[in-house]
C-alpha positions as CSV (number, residue, x, y, z in Angstrom):
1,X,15.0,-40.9,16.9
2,X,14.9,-38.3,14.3
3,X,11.2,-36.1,14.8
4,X,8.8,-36.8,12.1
5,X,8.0,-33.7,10.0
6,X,4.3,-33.0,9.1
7,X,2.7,-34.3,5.4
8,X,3.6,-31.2,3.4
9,X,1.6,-32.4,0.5
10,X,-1.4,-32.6,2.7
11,X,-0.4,-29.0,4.5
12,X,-0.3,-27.5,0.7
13,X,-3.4,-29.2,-0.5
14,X,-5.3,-27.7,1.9
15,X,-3.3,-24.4,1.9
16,X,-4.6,-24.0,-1.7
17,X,-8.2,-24.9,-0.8
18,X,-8.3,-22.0,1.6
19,X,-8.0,-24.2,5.1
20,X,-7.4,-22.3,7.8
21,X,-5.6,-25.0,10.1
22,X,-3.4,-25.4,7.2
23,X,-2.6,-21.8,6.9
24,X,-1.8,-21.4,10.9
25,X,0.1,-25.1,10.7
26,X,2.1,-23.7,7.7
27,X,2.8,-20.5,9.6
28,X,3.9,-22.1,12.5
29,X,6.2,-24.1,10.6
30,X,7.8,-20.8,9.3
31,X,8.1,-19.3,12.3
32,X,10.0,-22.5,13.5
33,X,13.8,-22.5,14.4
34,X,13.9,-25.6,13.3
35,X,16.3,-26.4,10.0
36,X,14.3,-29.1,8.5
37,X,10.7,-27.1,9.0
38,X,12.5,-23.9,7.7
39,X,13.3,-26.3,4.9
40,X,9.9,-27.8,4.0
41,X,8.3,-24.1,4.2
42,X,10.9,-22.8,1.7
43,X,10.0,-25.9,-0.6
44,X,5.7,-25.5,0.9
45,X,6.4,-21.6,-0.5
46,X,7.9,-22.3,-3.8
47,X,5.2,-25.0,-4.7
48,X,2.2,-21.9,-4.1
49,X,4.3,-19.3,-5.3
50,X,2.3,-19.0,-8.7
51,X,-1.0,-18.6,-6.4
52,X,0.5,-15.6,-4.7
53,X,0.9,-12.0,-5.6
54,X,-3.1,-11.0,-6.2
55,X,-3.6,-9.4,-3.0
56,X,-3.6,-5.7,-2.2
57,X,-0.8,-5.3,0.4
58,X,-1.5,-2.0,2.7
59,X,1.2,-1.3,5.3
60,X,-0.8,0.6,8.6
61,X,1.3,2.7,10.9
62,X,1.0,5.6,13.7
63,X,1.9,6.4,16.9
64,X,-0.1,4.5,20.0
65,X,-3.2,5.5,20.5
66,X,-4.2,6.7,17.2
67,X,-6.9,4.1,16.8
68,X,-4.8,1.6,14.2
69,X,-6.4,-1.8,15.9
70,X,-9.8,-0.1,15.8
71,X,-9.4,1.4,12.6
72,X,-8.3,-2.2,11.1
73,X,-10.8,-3.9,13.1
74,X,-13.5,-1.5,11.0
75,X,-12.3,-1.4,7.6
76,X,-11.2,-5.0,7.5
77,X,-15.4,-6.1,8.5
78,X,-16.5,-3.9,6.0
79,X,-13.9,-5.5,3.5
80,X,-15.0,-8.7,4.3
81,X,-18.6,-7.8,4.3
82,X,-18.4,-6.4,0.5
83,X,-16.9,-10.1,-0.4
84,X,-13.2,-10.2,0.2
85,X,-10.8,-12.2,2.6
86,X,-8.4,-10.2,4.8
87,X,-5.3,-11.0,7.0
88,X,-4.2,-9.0,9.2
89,X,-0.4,-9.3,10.1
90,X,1.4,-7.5,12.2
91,X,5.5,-6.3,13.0
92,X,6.8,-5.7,16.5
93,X,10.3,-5.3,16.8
94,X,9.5,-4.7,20.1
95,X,8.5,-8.1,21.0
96,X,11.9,-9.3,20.9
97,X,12.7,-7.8,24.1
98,X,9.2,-8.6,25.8
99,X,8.6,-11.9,24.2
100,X,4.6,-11.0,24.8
101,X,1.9,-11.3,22.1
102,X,1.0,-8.6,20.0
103,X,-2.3,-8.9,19.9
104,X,-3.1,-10.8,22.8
105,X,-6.2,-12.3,22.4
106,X,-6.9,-10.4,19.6
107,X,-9.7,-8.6,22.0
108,X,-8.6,-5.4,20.0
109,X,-9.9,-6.5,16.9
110,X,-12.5,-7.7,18.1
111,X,-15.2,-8.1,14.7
112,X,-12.3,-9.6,12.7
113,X,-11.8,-12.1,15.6
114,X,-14.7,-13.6,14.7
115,X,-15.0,-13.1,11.2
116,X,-14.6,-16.3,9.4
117,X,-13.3,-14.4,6.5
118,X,-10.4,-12.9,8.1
119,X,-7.4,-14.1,9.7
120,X,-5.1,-12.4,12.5
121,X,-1.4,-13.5,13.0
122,X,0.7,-11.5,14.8
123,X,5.0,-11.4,14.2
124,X,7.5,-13.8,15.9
125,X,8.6,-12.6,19.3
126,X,12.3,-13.5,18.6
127,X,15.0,-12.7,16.0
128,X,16.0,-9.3,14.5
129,X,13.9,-6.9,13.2
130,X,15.0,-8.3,9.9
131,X,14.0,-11.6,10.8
132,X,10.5,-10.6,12.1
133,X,9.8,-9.0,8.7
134,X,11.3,-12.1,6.6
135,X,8.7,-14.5,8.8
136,X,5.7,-11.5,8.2
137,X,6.4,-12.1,4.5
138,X,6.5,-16.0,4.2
139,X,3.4,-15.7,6.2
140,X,2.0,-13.1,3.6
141,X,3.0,-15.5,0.8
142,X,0.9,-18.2,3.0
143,X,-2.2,-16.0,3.4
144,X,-2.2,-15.5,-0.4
145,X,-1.7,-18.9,-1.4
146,X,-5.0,-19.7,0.9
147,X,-7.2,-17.0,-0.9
148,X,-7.1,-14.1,1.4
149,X,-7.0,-11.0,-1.3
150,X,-6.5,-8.3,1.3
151,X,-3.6,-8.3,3.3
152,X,-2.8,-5.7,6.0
153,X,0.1,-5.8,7.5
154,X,0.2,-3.2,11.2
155,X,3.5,-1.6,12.7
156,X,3.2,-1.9,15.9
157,X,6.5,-1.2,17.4
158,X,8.7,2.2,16.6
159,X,11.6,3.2,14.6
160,X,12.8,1.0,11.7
161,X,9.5,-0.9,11.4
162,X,7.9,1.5,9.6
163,X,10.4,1.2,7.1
164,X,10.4,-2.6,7.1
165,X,6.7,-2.5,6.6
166,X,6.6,-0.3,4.1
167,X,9.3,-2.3,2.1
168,X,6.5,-5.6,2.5
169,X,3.9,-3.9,0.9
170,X,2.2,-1.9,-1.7
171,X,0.5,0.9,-0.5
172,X,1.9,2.7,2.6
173,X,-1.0,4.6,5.2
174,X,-0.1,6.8,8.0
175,X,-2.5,7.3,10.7
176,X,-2.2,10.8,12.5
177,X,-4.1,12.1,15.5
178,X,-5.9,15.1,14.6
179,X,-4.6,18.9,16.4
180,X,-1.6,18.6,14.6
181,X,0.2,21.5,15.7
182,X,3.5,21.0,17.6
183,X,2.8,17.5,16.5
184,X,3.9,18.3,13.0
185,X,7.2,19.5,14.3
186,X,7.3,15.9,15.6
187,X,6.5,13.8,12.5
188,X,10.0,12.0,11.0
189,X,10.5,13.2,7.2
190,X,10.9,9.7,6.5
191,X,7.6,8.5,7.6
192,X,6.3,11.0,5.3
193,X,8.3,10.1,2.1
194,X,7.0,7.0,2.6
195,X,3.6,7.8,3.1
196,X,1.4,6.9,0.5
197,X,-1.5,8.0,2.2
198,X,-2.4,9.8,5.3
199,X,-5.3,9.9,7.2
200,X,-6.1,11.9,10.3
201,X,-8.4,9.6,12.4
202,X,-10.6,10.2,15.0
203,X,-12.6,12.8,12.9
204,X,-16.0,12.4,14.9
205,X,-18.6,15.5,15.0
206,X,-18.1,18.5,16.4
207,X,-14.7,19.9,17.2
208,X,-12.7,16.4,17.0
209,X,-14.0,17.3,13.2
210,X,-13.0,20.6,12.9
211,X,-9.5,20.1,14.9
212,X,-8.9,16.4,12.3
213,X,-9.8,19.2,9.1
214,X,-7.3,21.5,10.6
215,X,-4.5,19.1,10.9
216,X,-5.3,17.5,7.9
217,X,-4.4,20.9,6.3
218,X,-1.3,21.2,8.3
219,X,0.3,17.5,7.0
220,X,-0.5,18.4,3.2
221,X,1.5,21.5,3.4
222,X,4.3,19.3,5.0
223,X,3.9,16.9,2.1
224,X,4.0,19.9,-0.8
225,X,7.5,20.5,0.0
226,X,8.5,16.9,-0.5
227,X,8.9,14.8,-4.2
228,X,6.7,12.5,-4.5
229,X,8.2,8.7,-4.5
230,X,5.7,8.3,-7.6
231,X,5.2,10.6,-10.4
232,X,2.1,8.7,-11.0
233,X,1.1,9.3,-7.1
234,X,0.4,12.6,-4.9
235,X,-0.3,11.2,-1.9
236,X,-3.4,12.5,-0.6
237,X,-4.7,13.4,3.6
238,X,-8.1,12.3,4.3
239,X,-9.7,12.4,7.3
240,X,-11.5,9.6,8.9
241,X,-13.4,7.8,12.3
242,X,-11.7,4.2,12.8
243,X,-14.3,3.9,15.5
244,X,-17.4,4.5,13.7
245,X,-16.6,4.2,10.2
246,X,-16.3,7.2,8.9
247,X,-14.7,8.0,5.4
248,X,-13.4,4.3,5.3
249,X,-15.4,3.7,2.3
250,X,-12.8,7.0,0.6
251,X,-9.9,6.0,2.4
252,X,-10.2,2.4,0.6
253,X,-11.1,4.0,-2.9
254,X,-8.3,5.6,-3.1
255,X,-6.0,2.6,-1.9
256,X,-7.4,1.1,-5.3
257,X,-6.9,4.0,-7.8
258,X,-3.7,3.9,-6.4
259,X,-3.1,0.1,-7.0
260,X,-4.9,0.4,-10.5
261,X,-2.7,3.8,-11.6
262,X,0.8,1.8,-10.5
263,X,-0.7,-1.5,-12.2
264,X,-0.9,0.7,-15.2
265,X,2.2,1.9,-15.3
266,X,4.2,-1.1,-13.9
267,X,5.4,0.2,-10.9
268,X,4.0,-2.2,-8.3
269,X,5.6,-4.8,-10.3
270,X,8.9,-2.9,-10.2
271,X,8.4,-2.4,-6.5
272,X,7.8,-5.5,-5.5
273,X,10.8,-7.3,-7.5
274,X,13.0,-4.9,-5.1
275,X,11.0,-6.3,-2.2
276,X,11.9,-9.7,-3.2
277,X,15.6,-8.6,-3.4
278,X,15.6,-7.0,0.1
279,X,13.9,-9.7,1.8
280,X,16.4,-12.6,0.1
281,X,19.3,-10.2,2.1
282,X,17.0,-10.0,5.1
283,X,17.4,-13.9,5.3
284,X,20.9,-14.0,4.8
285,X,21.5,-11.4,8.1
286,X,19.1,-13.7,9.8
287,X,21.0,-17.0,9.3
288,X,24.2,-14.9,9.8
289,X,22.5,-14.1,13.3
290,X,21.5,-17.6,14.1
291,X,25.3,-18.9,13.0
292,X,26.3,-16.1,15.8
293,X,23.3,-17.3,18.5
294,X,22.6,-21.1,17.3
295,X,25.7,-23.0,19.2
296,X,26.9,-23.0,22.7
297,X,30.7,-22.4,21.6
298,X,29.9,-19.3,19.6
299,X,27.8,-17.6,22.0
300,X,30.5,-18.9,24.6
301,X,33.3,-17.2,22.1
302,X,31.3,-13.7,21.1
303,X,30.4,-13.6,25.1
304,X,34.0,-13.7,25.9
305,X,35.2,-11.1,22.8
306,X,32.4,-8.8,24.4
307,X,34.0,-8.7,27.8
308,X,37.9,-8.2,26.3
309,X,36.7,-5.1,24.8
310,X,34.6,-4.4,27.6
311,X,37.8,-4.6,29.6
312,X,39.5,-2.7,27.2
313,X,41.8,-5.7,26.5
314,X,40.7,-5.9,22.8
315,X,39.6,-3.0,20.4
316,X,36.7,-3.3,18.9
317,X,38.1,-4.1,15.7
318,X,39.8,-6.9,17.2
319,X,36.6,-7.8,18.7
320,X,34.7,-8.4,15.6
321,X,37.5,-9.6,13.9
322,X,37.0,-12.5,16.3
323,X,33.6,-13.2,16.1
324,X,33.6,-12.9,12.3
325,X,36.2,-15.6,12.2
326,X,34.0,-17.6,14.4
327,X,31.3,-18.1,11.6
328,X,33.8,-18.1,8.8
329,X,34.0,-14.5,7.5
């Protein structure tokens, strides 16, 4: 007997009234291997695509232990508190080797938990990093469509998902631990062209203060030398307290001038039509990936090309040759 998929008018209705069982039901759906749910969420996502698009969509990223989860628990209550609806999503490449939760039980966050106008999903544990951004986005698109006009979306792994993040949303902030120092010697040059924003947290009184101004210093300098991805946009270095609040209230000011300024001059538009490209290829290499892992014979097949050029039987030409024949290319 064929399984019963859910009432997708009902799911959608409620979507668009802002139902929050809805939205996680949807989400759930997307996040399904499943052909015929992946089907009804592609359908579910083109019926509510006119009601998305509104939200401000802030990527969040910075090394462990620079306060992100307490920094987002903090602006996103005083978000919701001055009337708007947040999501907070999240993108762990890392997760595909674990298989854990992100967030747990979302103990970090642990105001927004309980706010009633915010919701907190984190990525898929499985699939490429690809993959795990395509599902963050559908699940973006879902947030909108349920009213939530605030979306921040938090790197939590290393590597490429800064860039993956930063090609979901609008506006890009880097969180940086103040005593920058050798630090700075550290920081990728490509975190910091894509930085829209940074802000040295844990700026409390007293010489966490005084080290956070210092560093603060040190990162514009490093940002001088570099062109700006926007002529309309310098990006500026603030300094802030996730943990008690501090310069939130600037730090989200300027995350609207910025939105308003690229509004202006049609750049967020522009930016987001090659988001929409880049995500339509991050599907394809995602159904490319499930051809590869999605039958017994292939993986039986790639398994067995892996060990002849283990073995040094095959090249590794020869090798993919093989399993690229296997799913038709």
């Amino acid at each position: 007997m064929a399984p019963i998929l859910p009432d997708m008018d009902n799911i959608r209705e409620r979507l668009l009234r802002g139902d929050r069982a809805a939205l996680a039901r949807a989400i759930t759906l997307a996040e399904s291997r499943r052909p015929d749910h992946r089907a009804a969420v592609r359908d579910l996502i083109d019926a509510v695509l006119p009601e998305t698009g509104k939200a401000i969509r802030v990527g969040i990223t910075g090394v462990p232990g620079v306060g992100k989860s307490t920094t987002i628990d903090m602006l996103g209550s005083q978000l919701t508190k001055a009337g708007h609806k947040v999501a907070v999503l999240a993108v762990d490449p890392s997760s595909t080797r674990t298989g854990g939760s992100i967030l747990g039980d979302k103990t970090r966050m642990a105001q927004l938990a309980q706010d009633r106008n915010a919701f907190i999903r984190p990525s898929p544990s499985s699939g490429t990093l690809g993959g795990v951004a395509a599902k963050t986005r559908e699940t973006m698109l879902l947030c909108e469509a349920a009213g939530f006009d605030v979306i921040l979306v938090e790197t939590v792994g290393v590597g490429q998902s800064e860039t993956a993040v930063a090609d979901l949303t609008d506006f890009f902030l880097v969180l940086m631990l103040p005593g920058a120092g050798d630090e700075l010697q550290g920081i990728k040059k490509g975190i910091l062209e894509l930085a829209d924003m940074i802000a040295v947290n844990k700026a409390d009184d007293g010489e966490n203060e005084r080290r956070a101004k210092a560093a603060a210093q040190d990162y514009r300098g490093a940002l001088h030398i570099l062109t700006p991805a926007s002529a309309t946009w310098s990006p500026p270095v603030i300094t802030i307290s996730g943990l008690h609040g501090k310069g939130l209230d600037d730090l989200w000011s300027k995350i609207e001038d910025h939105r308003q300024k690229l509004t202006a001059t049609g750049e967020i538009v522009e930016r987001r039509k090659k988001q929409d490209v880049k995500w339509m290829w991050a599907l394809v290499h995602e159904r490319l990936h499930q051809k590869l892992t999605g039958s017994v014979e292939v993986r039986k097949a790639t398994a067995e090309a892996e060990k002849s050029v283990a073995s040094g039987e095959h090249s590794p030409a020869a090798g993919a040759q093989a399993i690229s024949e296997l799913i038709g290319l």
